[in-house]
Structure formats: structure tokens, C-alpha cells
C-alpha positions in Angstrom: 0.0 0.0 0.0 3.3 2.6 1.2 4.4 2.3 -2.2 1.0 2.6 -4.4 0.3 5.9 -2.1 4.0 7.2 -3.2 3.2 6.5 -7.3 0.0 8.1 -6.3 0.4 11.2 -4.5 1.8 13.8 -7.5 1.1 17.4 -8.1 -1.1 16.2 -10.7 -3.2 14.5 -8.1 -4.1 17.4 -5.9 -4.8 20.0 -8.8 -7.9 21.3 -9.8 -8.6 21.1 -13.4 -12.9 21.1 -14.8 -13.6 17.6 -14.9 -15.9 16.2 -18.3 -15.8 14.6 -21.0 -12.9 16.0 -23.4 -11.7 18.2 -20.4 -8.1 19.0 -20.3 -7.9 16.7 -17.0 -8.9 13.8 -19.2 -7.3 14.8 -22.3 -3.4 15.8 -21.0 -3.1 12.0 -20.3 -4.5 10.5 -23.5 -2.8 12.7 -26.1 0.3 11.2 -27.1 2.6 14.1 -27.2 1.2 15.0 -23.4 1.2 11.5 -21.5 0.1 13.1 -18.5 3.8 14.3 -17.9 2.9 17.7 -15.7 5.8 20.0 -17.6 4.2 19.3 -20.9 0.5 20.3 -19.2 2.2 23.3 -18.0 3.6 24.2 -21.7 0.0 23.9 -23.0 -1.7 26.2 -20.2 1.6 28.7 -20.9 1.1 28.4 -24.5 -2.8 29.1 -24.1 -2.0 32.2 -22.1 0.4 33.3 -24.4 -2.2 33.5 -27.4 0.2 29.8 -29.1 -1.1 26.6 -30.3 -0.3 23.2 -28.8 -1.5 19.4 -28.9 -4.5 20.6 -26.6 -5.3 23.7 -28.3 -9.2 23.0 -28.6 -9.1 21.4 -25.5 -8.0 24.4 -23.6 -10.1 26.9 -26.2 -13.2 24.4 -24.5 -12.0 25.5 -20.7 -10.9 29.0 -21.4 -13.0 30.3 -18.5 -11.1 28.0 -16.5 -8.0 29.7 -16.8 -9.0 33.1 -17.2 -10.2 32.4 -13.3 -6.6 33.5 -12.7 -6.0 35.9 -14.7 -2.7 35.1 -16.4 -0.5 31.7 -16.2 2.0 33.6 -13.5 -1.7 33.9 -11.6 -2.2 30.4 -11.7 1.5 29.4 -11.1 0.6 31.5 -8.2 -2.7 30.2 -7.0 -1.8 26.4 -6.7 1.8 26.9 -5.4 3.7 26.0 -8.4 6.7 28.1 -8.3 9.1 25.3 -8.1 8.1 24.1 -11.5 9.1 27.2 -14.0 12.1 28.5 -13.8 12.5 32.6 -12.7 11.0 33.2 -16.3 8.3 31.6 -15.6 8.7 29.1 -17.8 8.2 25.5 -17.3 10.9 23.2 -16.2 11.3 20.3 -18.8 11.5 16.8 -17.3 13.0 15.5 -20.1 14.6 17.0 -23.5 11.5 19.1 -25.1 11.1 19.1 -28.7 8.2 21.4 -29.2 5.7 18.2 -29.3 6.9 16.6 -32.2 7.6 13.5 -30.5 6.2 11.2 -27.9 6.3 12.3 -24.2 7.4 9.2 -23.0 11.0 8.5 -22.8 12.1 5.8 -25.7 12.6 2.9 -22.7 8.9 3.7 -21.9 7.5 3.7 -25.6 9.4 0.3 -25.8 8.2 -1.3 -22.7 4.4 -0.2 -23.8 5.3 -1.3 -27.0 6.3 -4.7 -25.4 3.7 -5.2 -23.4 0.5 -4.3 -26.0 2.2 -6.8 -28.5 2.7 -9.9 -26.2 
């Protein structure tokens, strides 16, 4: 149980995002060049803030009015405490290499384990 409730307890746990069908909650862990990974989510909401297009574009275009609750992307950096994930630019902090979404999120020993398992 210990070390399901350490996998378990990330940042992305204890956010508030809207919650629907198509919402970016659901859709940041289904699109392929997102994976879930919480410095790519960031990139989208920047990117949304900053007027840019990403892999969730119409997804955040369908929750605008969840963003704008905070008035800029600094505002919501602000509001949930996430300081220690942009640098003092107030950009994100990559986990891994970013390539402007042109790849998969995962790391290539992820893609070939998952590739592994769904072909067994």
C-alpha cells in the first residue's frame, strides 16, 4: 500500500482542473505528445496564455474560463503553489529533452516497454 500511495500522490493528483468529458484533465493523459507528464501540461496552459497553439489547443479553447479564473498563467502558477516548476522566467521546467511536441512524451525505454507489453 506505502508504495501505491507514493506513485500516487503527484502534483497532478491534488490540482484542480474542470472535470468532463474531453476536459483537459482527461485529455493531458490520452494525447500522445502530453502523456500526463505535468511539464508538458504546463507548456500547454503557458502556451494558451500566451495566445500559441499546442497538442490541446481546442481542449483548452473548451476550458478558457477555467483559466482566465486566474487571470494570467503567472496567476495560476501562483494560486496552486507552483513556483518550483518554472524557472525565474516563468517558464516550465522540462522533465526530459522538449522538442516542441513533435515526439512522444514518453521516454524511448517507456514507448518500448508499452510497446512490449501491448504486442505480447
Amino acid at each position: 500500500m506505502e508504495a501505491f500511495l507514493r506513485r500516487s500522490y503527484t502534483v497532478c493528483g491534488f490540482t484542480s482542473f474542470p472535470v468532463s468529458r474531453g476536459s483537459l484533465n482527461q485529455n493531458r493523459g490520452t494525447q500522445p505528445r502530453i502523456q500526463d507528464r505535468w511539464d508538458l501540461t504546463l507548456e500547454v496552459v503557458w502556451r494558451f496564455d500566451e495566445g500559441d497553439t499546442s497538442p490541446l489547443t481546442s481542449t483548452m479553447n473548451c476550458c478558457a474560463e477555467f483559466v482566465t479564473l486566474f487571470g494570467s498563467f503567472n496567476g495560476y502558477i501562483k494560486r496552486f503553489h507552483f513556483d518550483d516548476t518554472v524557472d525565474a522566467e516563468g517558464v516550465a521546467r522540462f522533465l526530459l529533452l522538449f522538442d516542441n511536441f513533435k515526439t512522444s512524451a514518453l521516454p524511448p525505454a517507456c514507448q518500448l516497454m508499452c510497446n512490449t507489453v501491448w504486442t505480447v
